[in-house]
Each structure stands twice: as C-alpha cells, then as structure tokens.
N, C-alpha and C positions, 0 to 999 in steps of 0.2 A: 634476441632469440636465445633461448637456453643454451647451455652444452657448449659455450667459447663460440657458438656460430652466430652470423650475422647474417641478417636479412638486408640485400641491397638491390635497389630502385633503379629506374631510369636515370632518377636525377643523383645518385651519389653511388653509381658504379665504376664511371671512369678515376674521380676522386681516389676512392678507397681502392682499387684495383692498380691502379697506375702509380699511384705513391705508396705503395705497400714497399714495405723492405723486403719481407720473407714472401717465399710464394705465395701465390693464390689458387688454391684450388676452389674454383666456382662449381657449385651444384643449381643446374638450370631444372625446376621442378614445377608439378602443380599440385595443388591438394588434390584433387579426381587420380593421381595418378598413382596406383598401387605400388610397383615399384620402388618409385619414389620412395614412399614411406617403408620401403622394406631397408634402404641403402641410409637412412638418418640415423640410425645409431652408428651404424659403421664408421659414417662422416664424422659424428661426435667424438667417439673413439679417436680415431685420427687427427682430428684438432688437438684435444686433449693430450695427446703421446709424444705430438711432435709442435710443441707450444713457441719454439723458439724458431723452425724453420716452415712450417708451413703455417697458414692461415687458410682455414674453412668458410666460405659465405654461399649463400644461397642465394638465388634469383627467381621471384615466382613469374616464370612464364605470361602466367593471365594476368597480373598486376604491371606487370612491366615491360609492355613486347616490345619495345624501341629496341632494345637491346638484345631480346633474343632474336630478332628479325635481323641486326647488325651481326652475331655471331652467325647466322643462319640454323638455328636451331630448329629442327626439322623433328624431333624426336625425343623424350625423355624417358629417364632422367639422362640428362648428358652432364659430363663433367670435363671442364675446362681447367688446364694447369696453365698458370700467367708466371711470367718472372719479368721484371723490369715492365709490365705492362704488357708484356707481348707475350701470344699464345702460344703454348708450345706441346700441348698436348692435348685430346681430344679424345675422350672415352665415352662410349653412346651403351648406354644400359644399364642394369642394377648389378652389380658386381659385389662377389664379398673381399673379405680386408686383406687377405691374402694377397687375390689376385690384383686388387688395389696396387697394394705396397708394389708387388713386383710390377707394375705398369709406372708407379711413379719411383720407382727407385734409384734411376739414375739421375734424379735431379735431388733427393731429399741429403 
C-alpha cells in the first residue's frame, strides 16, 4: 500500500504486529466506510513523520474478520496502538492529526 502503510490479513497480522520493534498503530477500515477514507491521509502523514517509532498498517475489516472479530471491532474506523504485540490503546472514530498525536503521545 502507498504512503509507508501496509495492508495486513488474517494470515500475516500476528507476524508483522507481534515482531514489529516500533509501535503499531493498526487502522481497522472498510472501503464503504467514509470516515475511513477521511482519516488515510492523516494516517500517512503520521507514518511518514514518525518513520522510526511508529509503524502504520491497515486491516480491511471485510477482507479479514478473523481478526477484527478477535479485537472485537464493533465499529470503524477504530485505531489500535500495539507495543511488544500487546494492545494498549484503543481509538474508535475519524479523528484529525492533532487530536491523534495528543491521544498517542505518551507512547511516541
């Protein structure tokens, strides 16, 4: 996927999630969902800014719901912050960059 982000599956989320070094912040989306597509450049943005401590990937809901059924993803876009594989923060909605940072800033 463009823009430093990656598109991850069922089958290669734990992989790349759980053996990442720098965070993860997962973006759980689907194409139908406006939102969604409002908060992708913001995402890009933030990959790109912060190259060395966060990592950006995406999960598309309807392509892959083993895993949004495991998070219990009830709602999108929701955004997931992972360190060491484990969840640690939990953001449900289209948010701008701002409010972002300041939601993930005590881990960056």
């Amino acid at each position: 996927m463009a823009d430093g982000i990656t598109e991850l599956t069922d089958s290669t989320f734990d992989e790349e999630v759980n053996g990442a070094e720098a965070l993860v912040l997962v973006d759980f989306w689907a194409e139908w969902c406006g939102p969604c597509k409002l908060i992708a450049p913001v995402l890009s943005e933030l990959a790109n800014e912060h190259p060395d401590t966060l990592r950006v990937v995406k999960v598309n809901v309807d392509d892959s719901p083993d895993v949004a059924r495991r998070f219990e993803i009830m709602s999108i876009p929701t955004l997931m912050l992972f360190k060491d594989g484990v969840a640690k923060k939990r953001l449900i909605g289209a948010k701008g960059k701002q409010q972002l940072l300041q939601e993930l800033q005590e881990f960056l």
